[in-house]
PAMAR-63066 format. One record per residue (C-alpha): x, y, z; residue in one letter. Coordinates in pm, whole numbers. Example, Ala and Ser with C-alpha at 12.3 -4.5 7.8 and 13.67 -1.06 7.14 Angstrom:
2
east/north/up/resn
1230/-450/780/A
1367/-106/714/S
***
This chain:
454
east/north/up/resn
-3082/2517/185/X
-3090/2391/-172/X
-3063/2779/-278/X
-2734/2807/-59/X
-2592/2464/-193/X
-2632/2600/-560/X
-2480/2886/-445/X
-2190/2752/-325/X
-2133/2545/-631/X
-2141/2748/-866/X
-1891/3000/-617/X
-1658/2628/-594/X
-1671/2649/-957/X
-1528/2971/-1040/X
-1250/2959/-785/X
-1124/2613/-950/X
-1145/2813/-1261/X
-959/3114/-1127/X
-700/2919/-978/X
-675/2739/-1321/X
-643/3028/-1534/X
-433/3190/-1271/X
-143/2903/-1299/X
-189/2819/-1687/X
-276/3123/-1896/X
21/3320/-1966/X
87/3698/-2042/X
-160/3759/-2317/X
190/3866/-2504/X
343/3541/-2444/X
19/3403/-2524/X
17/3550/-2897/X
334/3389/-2960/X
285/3101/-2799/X
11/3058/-3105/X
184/3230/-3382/X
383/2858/-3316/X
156/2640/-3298/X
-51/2801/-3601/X
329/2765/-3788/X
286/2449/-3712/X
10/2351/-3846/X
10/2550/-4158/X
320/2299/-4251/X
136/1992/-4135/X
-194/1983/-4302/X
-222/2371/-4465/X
-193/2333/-4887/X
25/2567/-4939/X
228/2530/-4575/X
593/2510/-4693/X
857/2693/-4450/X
949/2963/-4693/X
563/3029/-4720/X
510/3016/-4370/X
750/3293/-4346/X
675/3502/-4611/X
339/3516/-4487/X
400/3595/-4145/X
617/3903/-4242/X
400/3988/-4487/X
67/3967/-4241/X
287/4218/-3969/X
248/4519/-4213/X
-47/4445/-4353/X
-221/4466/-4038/X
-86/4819/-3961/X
-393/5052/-4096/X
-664/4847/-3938/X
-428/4834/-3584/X
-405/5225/-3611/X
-788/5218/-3666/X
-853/4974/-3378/X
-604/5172/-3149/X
-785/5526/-3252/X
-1125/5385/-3136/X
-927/5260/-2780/X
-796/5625/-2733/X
-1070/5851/-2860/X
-1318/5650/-2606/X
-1103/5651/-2287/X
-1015/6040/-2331/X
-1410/6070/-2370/X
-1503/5837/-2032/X
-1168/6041/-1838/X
-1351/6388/-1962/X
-1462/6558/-1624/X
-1837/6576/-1714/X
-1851/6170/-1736/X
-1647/6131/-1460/X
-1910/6306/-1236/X
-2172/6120/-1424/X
-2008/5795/-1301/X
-1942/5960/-946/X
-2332/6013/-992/X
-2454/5686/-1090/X
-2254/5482/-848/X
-2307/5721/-545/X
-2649/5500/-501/X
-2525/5175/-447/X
-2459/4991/-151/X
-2466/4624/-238/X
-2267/4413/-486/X
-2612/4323/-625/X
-2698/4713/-711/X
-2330/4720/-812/X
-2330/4424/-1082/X
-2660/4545/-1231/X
-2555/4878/-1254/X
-2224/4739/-1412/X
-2411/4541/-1641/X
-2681/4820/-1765/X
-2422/5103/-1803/X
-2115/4898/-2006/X
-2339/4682/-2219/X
-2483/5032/-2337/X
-2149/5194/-2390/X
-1989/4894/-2512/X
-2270/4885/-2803/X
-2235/5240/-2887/X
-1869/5230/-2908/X
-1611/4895/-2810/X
-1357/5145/-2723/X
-1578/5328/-2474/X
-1703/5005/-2340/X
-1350/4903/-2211/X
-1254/5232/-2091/X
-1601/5289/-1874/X
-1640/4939/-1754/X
-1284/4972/-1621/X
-1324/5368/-1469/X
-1706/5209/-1374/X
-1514/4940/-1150/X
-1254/5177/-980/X
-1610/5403/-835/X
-1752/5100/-739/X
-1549/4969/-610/X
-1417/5252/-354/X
-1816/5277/-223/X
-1891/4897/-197/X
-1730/4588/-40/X
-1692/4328/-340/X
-1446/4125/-478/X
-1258/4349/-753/X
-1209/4063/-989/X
-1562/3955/-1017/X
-1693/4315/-1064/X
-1413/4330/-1363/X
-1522/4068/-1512/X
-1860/4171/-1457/X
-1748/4467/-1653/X
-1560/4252/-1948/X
-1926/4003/-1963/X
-2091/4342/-2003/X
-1883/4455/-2284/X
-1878/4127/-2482/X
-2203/4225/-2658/X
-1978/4497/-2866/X
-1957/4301/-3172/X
-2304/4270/-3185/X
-2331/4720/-3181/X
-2256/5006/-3416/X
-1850/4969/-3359/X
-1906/4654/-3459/X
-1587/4605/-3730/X
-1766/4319/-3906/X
-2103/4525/-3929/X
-1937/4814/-3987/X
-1710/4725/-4282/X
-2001/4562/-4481/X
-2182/4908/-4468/X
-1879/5100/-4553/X
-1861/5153/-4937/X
-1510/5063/-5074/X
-1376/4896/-4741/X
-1124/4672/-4795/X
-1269/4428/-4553/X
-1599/4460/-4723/X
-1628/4136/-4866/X
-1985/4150/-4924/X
-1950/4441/-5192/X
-1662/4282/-5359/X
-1922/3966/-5436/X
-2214/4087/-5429/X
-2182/4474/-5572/X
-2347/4619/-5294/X
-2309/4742/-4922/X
-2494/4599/-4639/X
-2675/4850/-4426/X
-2640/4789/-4044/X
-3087/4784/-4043/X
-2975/4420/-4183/X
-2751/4312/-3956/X
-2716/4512/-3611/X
-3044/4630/-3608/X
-3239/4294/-3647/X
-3427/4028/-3415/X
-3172/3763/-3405/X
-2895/4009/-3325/X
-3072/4192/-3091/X
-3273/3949/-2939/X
-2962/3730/-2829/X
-2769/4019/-2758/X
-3025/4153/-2493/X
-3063/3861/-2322/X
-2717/3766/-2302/X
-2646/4054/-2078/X
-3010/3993/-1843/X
-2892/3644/-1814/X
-2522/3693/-1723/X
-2630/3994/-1430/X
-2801/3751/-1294/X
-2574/3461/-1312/X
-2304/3707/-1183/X
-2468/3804/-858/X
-2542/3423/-777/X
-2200/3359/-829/X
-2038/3614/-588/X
-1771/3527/-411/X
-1815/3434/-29/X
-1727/3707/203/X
-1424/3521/329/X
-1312/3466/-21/X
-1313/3854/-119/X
-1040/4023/-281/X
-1046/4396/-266/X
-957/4663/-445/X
-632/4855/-361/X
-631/5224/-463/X
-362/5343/-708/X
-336/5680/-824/X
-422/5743/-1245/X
-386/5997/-1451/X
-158/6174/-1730/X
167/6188/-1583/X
239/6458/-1294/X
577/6591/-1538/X
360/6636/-1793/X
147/6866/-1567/X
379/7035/-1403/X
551/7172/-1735/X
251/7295/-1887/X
150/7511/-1537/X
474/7660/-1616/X
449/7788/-1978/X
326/8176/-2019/X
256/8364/-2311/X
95/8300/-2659/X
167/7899/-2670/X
66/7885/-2287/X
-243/8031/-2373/X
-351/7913/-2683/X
-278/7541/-2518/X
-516/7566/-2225/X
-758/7761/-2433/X
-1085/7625/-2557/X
-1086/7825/-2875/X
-873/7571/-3056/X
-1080/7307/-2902/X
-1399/7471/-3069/X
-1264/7579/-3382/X
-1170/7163/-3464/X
-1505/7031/-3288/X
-1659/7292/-3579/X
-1467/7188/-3853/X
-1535/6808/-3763/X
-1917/6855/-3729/X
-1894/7066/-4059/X
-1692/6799/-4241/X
-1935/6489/-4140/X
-2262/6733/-4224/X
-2146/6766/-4569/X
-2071/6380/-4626/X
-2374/6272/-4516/X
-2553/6521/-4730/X
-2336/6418/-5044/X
-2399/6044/-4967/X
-2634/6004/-4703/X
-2617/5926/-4321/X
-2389/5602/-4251/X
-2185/5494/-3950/X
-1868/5396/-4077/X
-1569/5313/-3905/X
-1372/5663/-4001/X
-1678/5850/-3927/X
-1734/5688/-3570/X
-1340/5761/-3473/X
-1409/6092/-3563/X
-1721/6175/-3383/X
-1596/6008/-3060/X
-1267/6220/-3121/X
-1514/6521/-3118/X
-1698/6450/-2823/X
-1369/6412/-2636/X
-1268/6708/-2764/X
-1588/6871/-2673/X
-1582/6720/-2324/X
-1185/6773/-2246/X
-1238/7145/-2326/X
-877/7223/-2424/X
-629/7103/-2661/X
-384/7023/-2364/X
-619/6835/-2164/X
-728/6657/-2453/X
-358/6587/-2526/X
-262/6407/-2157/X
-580/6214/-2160/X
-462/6082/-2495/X
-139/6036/-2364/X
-283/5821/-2091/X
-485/5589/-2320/X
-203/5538/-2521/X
10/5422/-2215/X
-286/5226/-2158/X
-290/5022/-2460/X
52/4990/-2533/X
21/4573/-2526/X
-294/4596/-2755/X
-30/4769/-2985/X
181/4530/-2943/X
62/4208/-2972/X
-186/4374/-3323/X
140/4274/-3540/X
188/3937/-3389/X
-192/3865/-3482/X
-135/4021/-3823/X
156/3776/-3849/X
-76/3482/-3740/X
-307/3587/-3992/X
-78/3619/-4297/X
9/3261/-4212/X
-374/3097/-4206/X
-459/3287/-4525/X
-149/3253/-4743/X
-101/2919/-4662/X
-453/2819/-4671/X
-516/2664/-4349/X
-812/2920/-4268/X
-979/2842/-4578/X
-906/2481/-4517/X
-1113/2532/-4152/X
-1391/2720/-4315/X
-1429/2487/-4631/X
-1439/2218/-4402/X
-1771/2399/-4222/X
-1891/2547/-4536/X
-1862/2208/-4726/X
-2159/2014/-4492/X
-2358/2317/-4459/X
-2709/2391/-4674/X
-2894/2714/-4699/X
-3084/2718/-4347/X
-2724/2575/-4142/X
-2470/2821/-4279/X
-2470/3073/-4065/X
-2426/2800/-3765/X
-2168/2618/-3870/X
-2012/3020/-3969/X
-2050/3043/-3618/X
-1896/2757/-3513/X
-1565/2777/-3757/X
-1532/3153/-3597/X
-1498/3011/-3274/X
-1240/2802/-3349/X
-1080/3132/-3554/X
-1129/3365/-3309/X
-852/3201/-3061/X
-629/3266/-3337/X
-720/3585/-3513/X
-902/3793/-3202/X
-989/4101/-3399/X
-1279/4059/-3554/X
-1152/4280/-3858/X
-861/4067/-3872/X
-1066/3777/-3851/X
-1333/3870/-4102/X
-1050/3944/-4395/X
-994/3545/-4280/X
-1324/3402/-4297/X
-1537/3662/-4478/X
-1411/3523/-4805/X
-1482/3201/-4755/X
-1849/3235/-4592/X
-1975/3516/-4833/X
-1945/3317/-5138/X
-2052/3044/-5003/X
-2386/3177/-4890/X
-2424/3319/-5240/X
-2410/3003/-5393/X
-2594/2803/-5137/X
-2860/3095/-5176/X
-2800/3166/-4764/X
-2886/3455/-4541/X
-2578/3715/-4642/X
-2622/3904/-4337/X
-2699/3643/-4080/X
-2359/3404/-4202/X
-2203/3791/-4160/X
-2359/3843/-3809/X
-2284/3472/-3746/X
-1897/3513/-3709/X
-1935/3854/-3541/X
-2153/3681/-3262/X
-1908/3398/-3190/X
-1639/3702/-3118/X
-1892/3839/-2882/X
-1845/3448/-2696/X
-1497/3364/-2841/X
-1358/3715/-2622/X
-1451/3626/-2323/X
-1173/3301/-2306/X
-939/3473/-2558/X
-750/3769/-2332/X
-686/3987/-2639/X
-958/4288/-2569/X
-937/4223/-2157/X
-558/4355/-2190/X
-680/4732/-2188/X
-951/4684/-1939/X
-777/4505/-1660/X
-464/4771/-1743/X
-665/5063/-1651/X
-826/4857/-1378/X
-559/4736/-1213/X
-568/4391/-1156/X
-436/4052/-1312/X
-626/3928/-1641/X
-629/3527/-1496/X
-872/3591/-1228/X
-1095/3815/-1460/X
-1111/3515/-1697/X
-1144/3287/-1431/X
-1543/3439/-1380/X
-1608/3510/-1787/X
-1527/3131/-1887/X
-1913/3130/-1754/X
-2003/3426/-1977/X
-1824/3215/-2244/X
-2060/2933/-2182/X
-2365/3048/-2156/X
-2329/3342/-2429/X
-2218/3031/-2633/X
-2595/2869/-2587/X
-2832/3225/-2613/X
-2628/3313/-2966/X
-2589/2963/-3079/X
-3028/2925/-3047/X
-3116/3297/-3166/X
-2842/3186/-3499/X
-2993/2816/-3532/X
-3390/2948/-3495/X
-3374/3299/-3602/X
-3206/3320/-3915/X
-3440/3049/-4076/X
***
């Protein structure tokens, strides 16, 4: 009985959170300028340099700036859902789920498959944890929103892989977000940041934990909210026109010799650059070899081209709201109010409690700057020196603020636009569920950061 009663609490507890997050949270749209306000705000109040024609200056200013890293961030979206829409991981998800018969199986599954993908690739995370959700949930009875959000726990652990933008920038000679060559004079290899114990540690046992807080916090059969088929897919037009077309174009479109000839080139073109400077992961290089394996996967240039086309349609609000958080940005660093956050961390920190109190002060940055690119061009400068000086662990104050993304993402609705768009269902009631994952990922990467970087 006391197994049933802690069941049902913790069940009471998400649906008050649902229903919260379901009458207060805006459109994650509305949201970002709801904050680009309040951040106005407080740049005039307490920032030191948070005049009005500053403020606005800054905020133009920080809506272009943003625009190469956006494209970058939007490349990674696209190249990984036309690889999870490709026909041969289709049937591999077909495959995988065609096992399952419980919501159990389901959210274990859901948890082992999109915490792998989401590591490999963000991008690819999103796009398979949504697609992952739609199988699933077509076989099994569950409640769609807690299986998305299942999905969206699974994928927080992405800062924390090789897509990472914080890890990956730091290994990326001449990056202008690496702020660790600019101060130091050299690159940071991911072996010192992704591929450590108190990364990987925390990371692993953030997504054990959450499975199995998810399946004791499934909803109660009477409170299940299913999924409702809609149909996906590139536009029928778009179809229809190309069955149409004869001849030379008609042919060369649907054949796979273009396909090959670029997949050659590509492979050809990274082969030689990691023979001239060795094998490294950067962010160019993994847009590239995920636009490859699309390629590869889609077969032709015009099926390539529609499953592009429906990413893009896809993650039109990520596109959109990426200048409104450039805007937010150019306020908090021209003005000085992120430095004036950071300093304020930085200034009762020592050598062993830097990358904590990092981690803390990117919480509270996150909410405001959600792309951890974005984010690190706000903090980074602050942190890095600082851990030079206080003689500090480089890479764990750098992994620091990437791992408070990882729990930061899972109340800030940024990154669940795309998911929950391809899914098909409203963001509140995802982030009704992950305000758990926020929680308890909160605790796991909070210890591993406060015990494992000494």
């Amino acid at each position: 009985m006391a197994g049933v009663s802690a069941q049902s609490s913790h069940r009471g507890m998400v649906n008050f959170c649902v229903a919260l997050f379901e009458r207060f949270i805006p459109d994650p749209f509305a949201l970002a300028i709801g904050l680009t306000f309040v951040v106005a705000l407080l740049a005039l109040a307490i920032a030191p340099h948070g005049d009005a024609e500053t403020v606005l200056t800054a905020w133009y200013g920080g809506v272009f700036n943003v625009l190469t890293f956006a494209f970058q961030m939007v490349l990674i979206l696209v190249t990984g859902h036309a690889l999870a829409t490709s026909p041969l991981v289709r049937r591999g998800l077909g495959t995988l789920v065609g096992g399952i018969s419980t919501p159990a199986q389901a959210m274990i599954l859901m948890f082992a498959v999109v915490s792998v993908a989401a590591w490999l690739n963000w991008g690819l995370g999103l796009v398979i944890g949504a697609f992952l959700s739609r199988e699933i949930a077509q076989r099994v009875r569950v409640d769609y929103g807690w299986l998305v959000a299942g999905a969206y726990s699974a994928w927080s652990v992405c800062n924390s892989g090789l897509s990472s933008s914080i890890a990956l920038s730091q290994a990326t000679h001449g990056s202008a977000l690496n702020i660790v060559e600019k101060i130091t004079g050299h690159t940071l290899p991911m072996s010192q940041t992704v591929f450590t114990l108190f990364t990987a540690l925390p990371t692993a046992l953030v997504v054990v934990v959450m499975c199995a807080v998810f399946i004791r916090m499934r909803p109660a059969e009477a409170d299940i909210v299913l999924f409702v088929e809609e149909e996906i897919g590139p536009a029928p037009s778009h179809r229809a026109a190309r069955a149409g077309r004869r001849g030379v174009a008609g042919s060369f479109e649907s054949s796979p010799v273009g396909t090959v000839l670029i997949v050659l080139m590509g492979v050809a073109a990274i082969g030689h650059e990691w023979l001239e400077k060795g094998v490294s992961v950067e962010l160019n290089t993994l847009i590239l070899l995920f636009l490859l394996a699309g390629m590869a996967l889609q077969k032709s240039p015009v099926a390539y081209a529609d499953a592009v086309r429906e990413a893009a349609r896809q993650s039109g609000s990520i596109i959109l709201q990426f200048p409104i958080y450039g805007g937010i940005m150019g306020i908090m660093i021209t003005t000085g109010l992120a430095g004036l956050i950071s300093q304020f961390f930085v200034g009762i920190a020592s050598a062993s409690t830097l990358p904590a109190w990092s981690y803390l002060s990117s919480l509270l940055i996150t909410f405001l700057v959600p792309s951890a690119g974005g984010h690190w061009a706000v903090q980074g400068p602050f942190v890095i020196p600082a851990a030079q000086t206080l003689n500090a662990s480089i890479p764990a104050t750098a992994m620091a603020v990437a791992m408070a993304e990882n729990v930061a993402n899972m109340l800030q609705p940024f990154w669940a636009v795309p998911l929950v768009a391809i899914a098909g269902i409203g963001i509140q009631r995802v982030l009704g569920y992950t305000v758990v994952t926020f929680l308890v990922s909160l605790i796991i990467y909070g210890a591993a950061i406060l015990f494992l970087t000494i």
